[in-house]
Structures are given as C-alpha cells and as structure tokens.
C-alpha positions as CSV (number, residue, x, y, z in Angstrom):
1,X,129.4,98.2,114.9
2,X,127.5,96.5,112.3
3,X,124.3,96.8,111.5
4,X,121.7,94.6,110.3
5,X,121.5,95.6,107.0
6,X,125.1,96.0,106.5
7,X,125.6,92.4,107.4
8,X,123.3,91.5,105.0
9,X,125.1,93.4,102.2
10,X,128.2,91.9,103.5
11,X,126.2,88.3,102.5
12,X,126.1,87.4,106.2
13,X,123.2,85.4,107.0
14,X,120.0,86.3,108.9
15,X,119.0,84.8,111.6
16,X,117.8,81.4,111.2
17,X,115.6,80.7,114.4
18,X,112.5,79.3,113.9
19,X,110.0,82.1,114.9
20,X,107.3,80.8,117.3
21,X,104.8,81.5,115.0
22,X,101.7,81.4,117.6
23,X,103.2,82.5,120.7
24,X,106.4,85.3,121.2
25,X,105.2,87.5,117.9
26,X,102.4,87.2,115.7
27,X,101.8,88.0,111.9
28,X,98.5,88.3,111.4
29,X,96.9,88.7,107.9
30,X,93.5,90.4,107.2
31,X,93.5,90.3,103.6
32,X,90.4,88.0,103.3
33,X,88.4,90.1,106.0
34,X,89.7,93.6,106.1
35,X,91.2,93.4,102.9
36,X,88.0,92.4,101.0
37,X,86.4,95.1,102.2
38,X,88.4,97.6,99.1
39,X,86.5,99.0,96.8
40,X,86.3,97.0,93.8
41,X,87.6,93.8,95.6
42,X,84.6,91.1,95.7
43,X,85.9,87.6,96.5
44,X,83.9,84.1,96.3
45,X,84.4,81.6,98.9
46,X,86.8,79.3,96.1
47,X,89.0,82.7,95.9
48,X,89.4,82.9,99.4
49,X,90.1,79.2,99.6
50,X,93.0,79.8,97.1
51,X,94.1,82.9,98.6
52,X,94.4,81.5,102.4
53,X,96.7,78.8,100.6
54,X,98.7,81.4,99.5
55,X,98.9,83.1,102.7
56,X,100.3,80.3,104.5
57,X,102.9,79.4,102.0
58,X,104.2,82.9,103.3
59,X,104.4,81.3,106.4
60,X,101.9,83.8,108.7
61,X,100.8,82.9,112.1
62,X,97.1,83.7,111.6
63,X,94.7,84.3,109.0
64,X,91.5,86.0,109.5
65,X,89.1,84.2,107.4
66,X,85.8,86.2,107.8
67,X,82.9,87.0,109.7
68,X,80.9,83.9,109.9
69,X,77.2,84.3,110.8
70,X,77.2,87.8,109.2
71,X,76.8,87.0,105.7
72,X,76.4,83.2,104.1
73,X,80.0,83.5,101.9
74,X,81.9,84.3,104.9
75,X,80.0,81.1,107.2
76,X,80.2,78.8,103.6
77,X,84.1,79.4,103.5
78,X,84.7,78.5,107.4
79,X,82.9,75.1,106.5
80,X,84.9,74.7,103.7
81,X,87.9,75.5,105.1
82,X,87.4,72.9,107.7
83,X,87.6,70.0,104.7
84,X,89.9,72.0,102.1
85,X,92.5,73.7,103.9
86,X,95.4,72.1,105.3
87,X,97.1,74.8,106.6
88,X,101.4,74.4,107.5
89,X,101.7,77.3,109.2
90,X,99.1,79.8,110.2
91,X,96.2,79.0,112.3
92,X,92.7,80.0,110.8
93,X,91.0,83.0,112.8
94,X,87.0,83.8,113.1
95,X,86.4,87.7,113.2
96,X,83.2,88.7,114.9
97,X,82.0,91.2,117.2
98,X,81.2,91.3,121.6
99,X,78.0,90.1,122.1
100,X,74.6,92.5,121.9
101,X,73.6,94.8,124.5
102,X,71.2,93.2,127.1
103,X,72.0,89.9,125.5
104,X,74.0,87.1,127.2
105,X,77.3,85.8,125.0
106,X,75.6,82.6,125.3
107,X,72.4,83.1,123.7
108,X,74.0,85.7,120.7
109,X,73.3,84.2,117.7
110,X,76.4,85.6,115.9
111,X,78.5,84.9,119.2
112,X,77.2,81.5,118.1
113,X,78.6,81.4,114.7
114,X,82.0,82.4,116.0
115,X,81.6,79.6,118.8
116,X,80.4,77.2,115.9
117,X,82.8,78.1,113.2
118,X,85.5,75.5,113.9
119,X,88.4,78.3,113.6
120,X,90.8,77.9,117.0
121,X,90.9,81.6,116.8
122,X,88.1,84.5,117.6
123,X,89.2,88.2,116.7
124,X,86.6,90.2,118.2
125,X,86.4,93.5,117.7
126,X,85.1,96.2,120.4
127,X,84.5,99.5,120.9
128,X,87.2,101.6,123.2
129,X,86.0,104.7,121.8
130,X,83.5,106.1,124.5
131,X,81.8,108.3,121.8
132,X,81.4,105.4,119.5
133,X,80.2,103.4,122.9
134,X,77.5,106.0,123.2
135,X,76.6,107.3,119.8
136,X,77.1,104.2,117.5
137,X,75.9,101.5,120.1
138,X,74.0,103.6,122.0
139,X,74.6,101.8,125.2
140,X,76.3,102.9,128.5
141,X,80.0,102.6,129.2
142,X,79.4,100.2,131.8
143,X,77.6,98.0,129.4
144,X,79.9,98.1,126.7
145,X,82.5,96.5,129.7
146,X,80.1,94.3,130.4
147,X,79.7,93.1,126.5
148,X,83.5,92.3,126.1
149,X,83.6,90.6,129.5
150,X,81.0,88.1,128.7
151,X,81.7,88.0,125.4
152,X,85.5,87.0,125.7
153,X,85.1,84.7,128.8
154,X,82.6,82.8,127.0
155,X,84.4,82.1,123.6
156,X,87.5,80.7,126.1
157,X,85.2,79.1,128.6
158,X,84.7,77.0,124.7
159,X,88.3,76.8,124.0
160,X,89.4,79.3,121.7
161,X,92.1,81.5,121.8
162,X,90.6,85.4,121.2
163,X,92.4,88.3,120.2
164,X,90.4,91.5,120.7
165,X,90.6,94.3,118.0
166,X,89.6,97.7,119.9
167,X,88.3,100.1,117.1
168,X,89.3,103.4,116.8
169,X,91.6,103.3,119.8
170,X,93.7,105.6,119.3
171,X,91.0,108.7,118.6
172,X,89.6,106.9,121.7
173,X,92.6,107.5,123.8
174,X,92.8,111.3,122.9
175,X,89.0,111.6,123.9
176,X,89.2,109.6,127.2
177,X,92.5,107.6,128.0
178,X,91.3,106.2,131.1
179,X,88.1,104.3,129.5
180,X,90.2,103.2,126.9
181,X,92.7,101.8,128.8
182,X,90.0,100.1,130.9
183,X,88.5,98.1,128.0
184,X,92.2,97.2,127.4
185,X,92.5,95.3,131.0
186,X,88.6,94.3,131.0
187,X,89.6,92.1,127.7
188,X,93.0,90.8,129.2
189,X,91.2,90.2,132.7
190,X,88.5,88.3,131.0
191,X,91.2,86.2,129.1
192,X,91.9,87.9,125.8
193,X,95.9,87.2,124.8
194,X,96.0,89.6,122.4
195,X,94.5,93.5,122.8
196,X,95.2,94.7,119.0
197,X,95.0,98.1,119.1
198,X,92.8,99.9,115.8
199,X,94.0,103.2,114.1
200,X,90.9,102.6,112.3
201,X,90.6,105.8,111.0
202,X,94.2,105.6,109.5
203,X,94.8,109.2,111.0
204,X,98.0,108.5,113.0
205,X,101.6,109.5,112.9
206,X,104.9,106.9,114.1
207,X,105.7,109.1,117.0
208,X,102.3,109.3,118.4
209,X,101.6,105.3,117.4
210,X,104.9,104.9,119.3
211,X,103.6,107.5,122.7
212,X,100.6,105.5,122.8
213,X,102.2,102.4,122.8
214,X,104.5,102.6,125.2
215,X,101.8,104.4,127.1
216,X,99.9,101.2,127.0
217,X,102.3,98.6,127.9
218,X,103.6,100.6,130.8
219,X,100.3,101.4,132.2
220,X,97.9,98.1,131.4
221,X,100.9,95.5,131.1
222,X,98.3,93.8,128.5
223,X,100.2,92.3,125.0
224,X,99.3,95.2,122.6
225,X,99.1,94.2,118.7
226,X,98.2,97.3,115.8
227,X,96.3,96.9,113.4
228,X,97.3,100.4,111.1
229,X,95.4,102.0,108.2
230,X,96.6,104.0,105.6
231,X,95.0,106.9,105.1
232,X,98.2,109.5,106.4
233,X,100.4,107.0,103.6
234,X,101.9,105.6,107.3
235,X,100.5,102.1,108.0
236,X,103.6,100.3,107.7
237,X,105.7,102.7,109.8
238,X,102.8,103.0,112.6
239,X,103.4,99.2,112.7
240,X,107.3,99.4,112.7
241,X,106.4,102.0,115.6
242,X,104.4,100.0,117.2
243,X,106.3,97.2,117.0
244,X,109.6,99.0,118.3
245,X,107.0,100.6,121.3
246,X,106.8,96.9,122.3
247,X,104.0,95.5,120.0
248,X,104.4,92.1,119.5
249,X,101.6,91.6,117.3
250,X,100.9,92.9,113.4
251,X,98.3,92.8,111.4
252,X,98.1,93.8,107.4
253,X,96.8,92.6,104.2
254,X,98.7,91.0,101.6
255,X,99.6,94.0,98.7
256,X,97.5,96.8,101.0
257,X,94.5,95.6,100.3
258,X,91.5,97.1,102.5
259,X,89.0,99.9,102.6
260,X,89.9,103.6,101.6
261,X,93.5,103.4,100.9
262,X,93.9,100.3,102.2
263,X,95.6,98.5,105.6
264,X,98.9,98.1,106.2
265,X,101.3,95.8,103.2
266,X,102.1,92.9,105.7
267,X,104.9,91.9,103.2
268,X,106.6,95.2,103.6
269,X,105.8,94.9,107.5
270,X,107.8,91.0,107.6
271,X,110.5,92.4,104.9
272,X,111.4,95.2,107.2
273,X,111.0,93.5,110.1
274,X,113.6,90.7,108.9
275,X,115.9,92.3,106.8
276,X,115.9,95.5,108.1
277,X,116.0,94.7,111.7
278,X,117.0,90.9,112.2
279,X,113.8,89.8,113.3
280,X,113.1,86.3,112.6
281,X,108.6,86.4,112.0
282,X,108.3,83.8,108.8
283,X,109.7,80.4,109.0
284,X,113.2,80.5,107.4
285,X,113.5,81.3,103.4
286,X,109.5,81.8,103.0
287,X,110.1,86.0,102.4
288,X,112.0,84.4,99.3
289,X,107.9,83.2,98.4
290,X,106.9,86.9,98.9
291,X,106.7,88.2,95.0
292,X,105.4,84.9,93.7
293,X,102.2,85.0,96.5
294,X,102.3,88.9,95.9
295,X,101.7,88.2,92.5
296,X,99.9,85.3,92.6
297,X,97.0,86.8,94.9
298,X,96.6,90.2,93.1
299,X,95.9,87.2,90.1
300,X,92.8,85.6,92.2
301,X,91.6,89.1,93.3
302,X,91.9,91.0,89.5
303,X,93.5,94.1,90.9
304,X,96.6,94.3,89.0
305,X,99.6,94.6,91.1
306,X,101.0,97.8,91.6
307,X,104.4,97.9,89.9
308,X,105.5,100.5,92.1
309,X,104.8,98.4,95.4
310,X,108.2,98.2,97.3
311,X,109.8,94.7,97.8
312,X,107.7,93.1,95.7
313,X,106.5,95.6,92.8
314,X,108.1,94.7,89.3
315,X,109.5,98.3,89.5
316,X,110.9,98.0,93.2
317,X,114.3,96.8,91.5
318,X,113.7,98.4,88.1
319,X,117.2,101.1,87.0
320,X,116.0,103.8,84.1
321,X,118.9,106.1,84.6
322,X,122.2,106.2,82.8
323,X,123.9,106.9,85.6
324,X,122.2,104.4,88.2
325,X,123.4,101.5,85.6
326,X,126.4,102.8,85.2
327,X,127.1,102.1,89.2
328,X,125.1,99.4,89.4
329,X,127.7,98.3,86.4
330,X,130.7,98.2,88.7
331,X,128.2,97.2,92.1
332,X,124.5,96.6,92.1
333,X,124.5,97.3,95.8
334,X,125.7,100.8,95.0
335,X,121.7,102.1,93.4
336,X,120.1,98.8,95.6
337,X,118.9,99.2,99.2
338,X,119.1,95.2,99.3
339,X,119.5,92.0,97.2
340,X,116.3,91.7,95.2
341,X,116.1,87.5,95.5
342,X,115.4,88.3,99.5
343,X,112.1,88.7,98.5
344,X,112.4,86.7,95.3
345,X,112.3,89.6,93.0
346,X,114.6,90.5,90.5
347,X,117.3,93.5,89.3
348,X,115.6,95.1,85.8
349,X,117.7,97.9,83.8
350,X,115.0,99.5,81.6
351,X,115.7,101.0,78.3
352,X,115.0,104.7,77.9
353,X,116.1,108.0,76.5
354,X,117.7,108.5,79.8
355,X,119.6,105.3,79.0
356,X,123.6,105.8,79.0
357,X,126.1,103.3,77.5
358,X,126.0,101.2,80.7
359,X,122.6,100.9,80.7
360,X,122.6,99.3,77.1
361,X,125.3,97.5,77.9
362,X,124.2,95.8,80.5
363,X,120.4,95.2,79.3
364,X,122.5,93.5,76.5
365,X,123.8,91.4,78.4
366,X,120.5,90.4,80.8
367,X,119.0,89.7,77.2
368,X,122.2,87.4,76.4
369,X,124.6,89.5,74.5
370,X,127.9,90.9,75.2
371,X,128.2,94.4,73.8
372,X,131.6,95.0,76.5
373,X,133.7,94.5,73.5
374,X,131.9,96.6,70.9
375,X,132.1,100.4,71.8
376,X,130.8,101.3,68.5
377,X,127.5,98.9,68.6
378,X,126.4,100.5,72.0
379,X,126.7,103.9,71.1
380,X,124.4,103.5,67.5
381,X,122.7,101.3,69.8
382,X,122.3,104.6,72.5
383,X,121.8,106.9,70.3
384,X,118.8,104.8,68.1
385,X,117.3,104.7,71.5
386,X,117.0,108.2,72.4
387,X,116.0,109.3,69.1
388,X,112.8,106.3,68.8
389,X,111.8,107.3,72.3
390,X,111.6,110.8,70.9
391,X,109.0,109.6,69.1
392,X,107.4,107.7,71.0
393,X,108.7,104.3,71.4
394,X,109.1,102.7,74.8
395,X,111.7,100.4,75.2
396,X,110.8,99.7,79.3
397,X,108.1,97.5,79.0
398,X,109.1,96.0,75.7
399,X,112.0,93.9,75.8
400,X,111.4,92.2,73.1
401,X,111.0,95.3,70.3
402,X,114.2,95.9,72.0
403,X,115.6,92.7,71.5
404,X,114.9,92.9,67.7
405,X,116.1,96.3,67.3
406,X,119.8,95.0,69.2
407,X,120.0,92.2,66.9
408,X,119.4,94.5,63.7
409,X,121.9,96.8,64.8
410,X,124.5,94.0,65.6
411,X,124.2,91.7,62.8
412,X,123.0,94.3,60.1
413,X,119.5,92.7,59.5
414,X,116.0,92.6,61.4
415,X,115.4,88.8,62.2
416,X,112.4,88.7,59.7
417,X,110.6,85.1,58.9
418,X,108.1,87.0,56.1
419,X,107.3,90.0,53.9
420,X,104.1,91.4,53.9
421,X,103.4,93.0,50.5
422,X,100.1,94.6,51.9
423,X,97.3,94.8,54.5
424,X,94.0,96.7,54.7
425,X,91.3,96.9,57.1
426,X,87.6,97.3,57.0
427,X,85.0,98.0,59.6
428,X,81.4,97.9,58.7
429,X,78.0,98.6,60.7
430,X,75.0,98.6,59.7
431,X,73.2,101.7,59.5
432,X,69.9,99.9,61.0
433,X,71.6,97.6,63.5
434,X,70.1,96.3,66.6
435,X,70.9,97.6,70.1
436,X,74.0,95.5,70.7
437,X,74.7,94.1,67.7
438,X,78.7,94.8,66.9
439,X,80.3,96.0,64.2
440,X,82.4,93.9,62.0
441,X,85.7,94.6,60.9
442,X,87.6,92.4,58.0
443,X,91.0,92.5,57.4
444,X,93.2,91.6,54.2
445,X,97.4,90.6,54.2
446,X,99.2,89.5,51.8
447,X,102.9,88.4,52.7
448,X,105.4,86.0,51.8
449,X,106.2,82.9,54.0
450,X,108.5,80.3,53.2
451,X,108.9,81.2,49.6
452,X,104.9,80.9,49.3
453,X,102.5,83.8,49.1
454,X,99.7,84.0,50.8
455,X,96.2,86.2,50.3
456,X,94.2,85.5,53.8
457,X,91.3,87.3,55.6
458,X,90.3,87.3,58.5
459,X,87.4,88.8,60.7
460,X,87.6,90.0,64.0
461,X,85.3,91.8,66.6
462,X,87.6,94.8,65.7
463,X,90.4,96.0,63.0
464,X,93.2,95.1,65.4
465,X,91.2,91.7,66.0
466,X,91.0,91.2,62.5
467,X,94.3,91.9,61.7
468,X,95.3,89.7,64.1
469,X,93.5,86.7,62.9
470,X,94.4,87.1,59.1
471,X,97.8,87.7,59.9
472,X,98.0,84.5,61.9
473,X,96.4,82.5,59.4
474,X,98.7,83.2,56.8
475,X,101.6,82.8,59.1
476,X,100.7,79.2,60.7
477,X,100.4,77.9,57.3
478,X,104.5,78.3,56.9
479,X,105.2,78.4,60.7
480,X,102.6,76.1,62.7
481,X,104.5,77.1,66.0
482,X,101.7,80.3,65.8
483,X,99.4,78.3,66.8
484,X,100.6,78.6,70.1
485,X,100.8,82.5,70.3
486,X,97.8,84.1,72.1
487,X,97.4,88.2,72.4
488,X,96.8,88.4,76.2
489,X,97.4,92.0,76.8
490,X,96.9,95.5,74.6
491,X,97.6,98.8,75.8
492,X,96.6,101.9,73.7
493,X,98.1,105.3,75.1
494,X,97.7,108.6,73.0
495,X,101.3,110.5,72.9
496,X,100.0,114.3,71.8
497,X,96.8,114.6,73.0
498,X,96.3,118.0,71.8
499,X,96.0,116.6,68.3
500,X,92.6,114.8,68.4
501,X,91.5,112.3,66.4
502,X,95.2,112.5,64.5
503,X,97.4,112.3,67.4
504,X,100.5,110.0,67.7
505,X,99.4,106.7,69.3
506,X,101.5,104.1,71.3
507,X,100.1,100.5,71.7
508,X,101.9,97.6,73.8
509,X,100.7,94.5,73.1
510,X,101.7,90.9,75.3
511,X,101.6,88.0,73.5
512,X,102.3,84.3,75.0
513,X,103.3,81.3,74.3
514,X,101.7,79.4,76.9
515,X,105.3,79.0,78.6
516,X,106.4,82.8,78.6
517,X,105.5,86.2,77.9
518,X,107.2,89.3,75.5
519,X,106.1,92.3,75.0
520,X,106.6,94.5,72.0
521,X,105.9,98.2,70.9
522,X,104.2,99.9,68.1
523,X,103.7,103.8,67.2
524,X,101.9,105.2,64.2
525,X,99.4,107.9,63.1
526,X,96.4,105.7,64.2
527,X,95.5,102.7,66.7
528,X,95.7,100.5,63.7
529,X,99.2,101.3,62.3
530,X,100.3,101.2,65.8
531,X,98.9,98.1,66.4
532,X,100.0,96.4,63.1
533,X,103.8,97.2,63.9
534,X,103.2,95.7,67.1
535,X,101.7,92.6,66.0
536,X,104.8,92.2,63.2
537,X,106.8,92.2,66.0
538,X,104.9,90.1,68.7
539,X,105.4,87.4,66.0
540,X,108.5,88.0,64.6
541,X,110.0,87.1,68.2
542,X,108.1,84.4,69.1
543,X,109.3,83.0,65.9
544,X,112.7,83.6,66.7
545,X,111.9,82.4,70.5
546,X,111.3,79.3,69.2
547,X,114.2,78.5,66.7
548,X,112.4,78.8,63.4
C-alpha cells in the first residue's frame, strides 16, 4: 500500500479539492491575538493590517484580529480592517470574553464591542475549569453556565457565527470532567459551532490530547477544535492528535508566535496535515506561499526567524555533512524527508570542515561551476576548507567568501578590482565629553583603482564605520556601481574566549545591492582586522556581481 508521503516522493500529486474553508475543517490563526501576546512582540494597528494580508495569502479560514473594546489598538484595527482589508480567503474573527457576572449579554459593554466590531466571527473564550470558575471569577458554577448561555445566544441572536475557546480545558477535565463537559454542550446548545478546546497551560501530551478528545466527541457530540501551547515542546503534535481524535478545527500562530514558548506553528500544523497526511486545508498551491509569508511576517514583527524552524527555517533543507551530500549527490530524497519547493523553500549544502568532496562539488555547482571534471580542484578546494575553518572561517553563512576563494583556486588568481597599499584607524573621545556625546573614529586607505591611487578618509560613528566609508569613497570614484552597496548586517562572534581582550574574532558582514544579498567572512586578531577582510570582500563580489 502506498502511503501519502511515498506518493509524494513518487511525484504523485496531492489532492486537489478545494477545502471548504469555513465549513468541514477550519484553520484558524491567532497570530495577531495570541501571538502578540510573546514577549518582546508589540505590533501597531498598520502591522497587523499587513500581517492579516499576509495570513490570507496563506489561504486560512479565520483570522483572529483582536480583542476590540479591551484596548483602543485592538478596536482601531477592527475599524480599519473594515475599509483596508479585502480579505480572499479567511473570514476576520473578534476575540472577546462571555459576558460579566450579574450582567445581561445585552447591556456588556465589551459584549458590545464584539457585537459592534463588524468581524462575522466572535471567539469567545470561557472558563470550563471549575477552580478558575470559582477562584479567578469568583462566581458560582451555575453562573458561569449562565454567562456563556447568554452570552453566545446573544452574539447569534445578532448574526454572527461564534466559536467558543474553553480555557484551561484540559486541567479542567482532570479536576471535574462532568462540569467541563457541561460548558461544552451549554455553548453548542446555545448555538456555538465550534467548542475549541484550550491546553492553555501547554502541559499536555498527544496520547492524553488524543483520550480527551475522543472522550469529548463520543460523550457531548459537539465539533471540538484545539487550540495547543507549547510549553511540553508538543503543540503541533497535540493538534495532529487532536485532529486524528476527530478535531476538525486548529488553531496556531504563524512562526509560533505567542506567550511563554509560544502556540502552536500553524504552518507546520497545514504542512503536516497536507503532505503528510493528504489532507486538503489551504486552497490548492498556497503551502507553496508558506516561506515567503513565514518570512515575510517575522519582517513586520522584528523577531528574526528562527533558521531552525522546520518547513520553513532557512536550515530546514540546509546539508553540512560530507556524507549527507554525498547521497543527496546521487538522490536528494535520500537525506530529505520531502521536496523543499512544497513549502517554497529551498535544498542548501553548506560549506564546512565536515564538508567531503561531494559537498564541494556540489555547492560548486549551486554557485554555477562544474568541478565533476576536476578531481584535483575539489580536493585543494576540500582540504583549503578544513584547514580555514580550523581557524576560524565559516564558510555556511558566507557564500560569497566562498565564492571568491573557489574562483582563486580554479583560475589561479583572487578576482581583485584594487590594491590597498594601507589603512589605519583612529578613535578619539574626549576626555571631558558630555553624557551622550559619541566618540569619533577616522579612518585612512590608500589603494589603487583603475590605475589611479587614491588617499581618502572617512569618518564614521565607529572604526568599522569609518573604514567602511573611506573605503567606499575611494572605490566609487573608479567603480560608481558602490554606490549601490549598503552594509545591512554585522555579526561579531569571539572564537577563543579564554583569551580576553586578544582573542580570535569572527565577523559576518551582509551587504546589498538593493536587488540581492551576499555575505562574506572575516577573521583576525581584533574586530577591526576582522572586519576589514570582510569589507575587502563584501566589495570585491559585488564588483564582480555586477560585471566590472
């Protein structure tokens, strides 16, 4: 029997019906509610605007903008959103909470901004955990009935579809099963389509998610949905769980995003689903969007994405070992538990001192060179490798050093476009400077460019800054493409750090050229030597980038 994944290493297509996006199974993203709520993570109403575009190029069902009526960012973006969003695929959901106790739905003020917030959709969340009923509401259980009753017949009696979130369910159901399951059919009764059931705590386990479940279903008949944290490192499985249990339902944030360690990554949740089990939740070919949207949202939030992340991570498809490339050499599929352009990521083979002759062989060949023919080139080529890496040189993240370095060893000569005679760097502060005043540094090169020398200096709010700007300026003068080069990243990372003040240091520096990016890689006795090898380069193969 085949499976689904072997079909789809077999290149068979998945299946290509068109999910019913608001009825038979729901995606459900969080990200601008629950995920907003990470440390670190503050969003304005123009970043969640962006964000929810983003979302439903993915092609989700739902997306929870907010709270509206709780705070004046989450109510400003539901009346933006009403003007600025024109939304393809997902409907826009209001989060909000049952009604008061002793207060009717009708006359809540906050059941008011739900009812007023022009979203279709009202997640409420309630408590099914009779402690938390009693100790965090301090109200009875027969109240707290009473509150999601009233609170959900209302919001339909207006004509909105409501999902209900119970919160700590599942520690609720080991406490008192019955009352739990109770506010379960009270929601359902009272209209609710959707009971989503909270491991708020992120505590659970897939084989008790998937007890619980199936408890649920069998016992209430309601339509369960999870909504998984990830404390216990489980969120996604809980929801594979769940969803196996009978769940028809997910919730998760975009990249993991939440509070603590974060809520479940609804792009691993839809990859797995459809890849891994040949269920059709995004409209067909929008998991192809996945890395791009990834990517593009850890932009708008300024959390960098994690590079490990599975699916989606720059790593996910990244081969360091010899031996990996050299299978991956006569089969990708042989080191790769899928093709990468699923989720529109790609294969990588880094560079390393654990790289064999297949590896350089075939990062050769992703760079544009055939080495297949020249035995000799990839073993100096190998062997240069292990012994820079030795010393501190990283090759993984700088393609571009690397670049250079094959081309010198192929053609006999470092592409080189000047020669610097001499640079020197100064950094002055004054001994009776003002509280925030900054130091100045000045820098001095003196290089050949196009048969003219040049003596330039430049200043710069530090000596790599400085460095960086006289360097340029002499350049441009022979080469105006510089002009074009920006530094947009630099990493510093000490190698020995035993040594103090005098250890080894690596820099990475990122340079663009407003098209594409490179990186390249510098190690010396100081930041500054480090940096200056790094900047040569950075230059050096933009130059060459560009056909000089």
């Amino acid at each position: 029997m085949t499976s689904p994944q072997d079909a789809h290493r077999d290149g068979a297509a998945p299946s290509t019906s068109t999910p019913d996006l608001h009825g038979a199974f729901h995606v459900y993203d969080t990200t601008l509610r629950d995920g907003a709520q990470q440390e670190g993570l503050n969003l304005s109403v123009a970043d969640k605007l962006t964000i929810a575009k983003q979302l439903d190029g993915l092609g989700v069902g739902y997306i929870e903008g907010g709270w509206p009526g709780s705070n004046p960012k989450d109510t400003e973006f539901f009346r933006r959103a009403a003007t600025e969003l024109d939304l393809k695929h997902a409907k826009l959901a209001a989060f909000g909470s049952t009604r008061r106790a002793g207060v009717r739905a009708a006359d809540d003020p906050l059941v008011a901004a739900l009812r007023d917030s022009g979203a279709s959709v009202v997640t409420l969340v309630a408590k099914s955990h009779a402690g938390h009923v009693e100790k965090a509401l301090r109200t009875t259980l027969e109240e707290n009935l009473a509150m999601v009753r009233d609170t959900v017949s209302h919001l339909r009696a207006e004509g909105q579809q409501v999902f209900l979130d119970a919160e700590h369910f599942f520690d609720g159901y080991r406490l008192d099963r019955s009352y739990a399951f109770e506010v379960l059919r009270t929601a359902a009764e009272a209209g609710a389509e959707v009971v989503a059931l909270c491991d708020t705590n992120g505590g659970m386990l897939p084989p008790w998610v998937s007890d619980v479940v199936h408890d649920v279903i069998s016992t209430t008949g309601v339509r369960v949905g999870i909504h998984c944290h990830n404390d216990t490192g489980c969120a996604v499985a809980n929801t594979l769980a769940a969803v196996d249990a009978g769940a028809s339902h997910v919730q998760g944030c975009i990249n993991g995003y939440g509070e603590r360690t974060g809520n479940a990554d609804l792009v691993n949740v839809v990859a797995n689903l459809e890849l891994k089990l040949d269920r059709q939740v995004l409209p067909p070919g929008l998991l192809t969007e996945a890395t791009r949207i990834a990517h593009a949202v850890a932009e708008v939030t300024n959390v960098p994405p994690a590079s490990r992340q599975p699916y989606v991570g720059t790593s996910a498809f990244a081969h360091k070992a010899g031996l990996h490339a050299s299978a991956i050499k006569v089969d990708p599929d042989l080191y790769q538990h899928m093709d990468p352009a699923g989720v529109g990521n790609d294969m990588r083979l880094l560079v390393s001192e654990m790289a064999g002759r297949a590896s350089i062989e075939l990062k050769g060949r992703e760079l544009g060179f055939d080495l297949s023919g020249d035995p000799e080139l990839v073993s100096r080529v190998t062997q240069r490798v292990k012994a820079m890496e030795a010393r501190g040189y990283t090759f993984e993240a700088a393609d571009a050093s690397f670049e250079l370095m094959l081309i010198e060893e192929a053609e006999g000569l470092r592409p080189s476009y000047f020669d610097v005679e001499s640079w020197r760097v100064i950094t002055e502060t004054l001994t009776h400077a003002q509280p925030g005043e900054e130091a100045v540094s000045e820098a001095t090169v003196k290089l050949k460019a196009a048969g003219v020398r040049y003596v330039v200096t430049g200043e710069g709010n530090g000596p790599v800054n400085a460095l960086d700007q006289a360097l340029r300026t002499a350049i441009v003068q022979a080469y105006p493409e510089i002009a074009k080069f920006e530094l947009i990243d630099f990493k510093v990372r000490i190698l020995d750090q035993g040594h103090g003040t005098d250890a080894i240091t690596r820099v990475l520096i990122e340079t663009s050229d407003g098209e594409s990016t490179w990186v390249t890689v510098g190690v010396g006795a100081n930041v500054i030597e480090a940096s200056w090898e790094a900047l040569v380069d950075g230059l050096t193969y933009g130059l060459r980038r560009h056909d000089v």
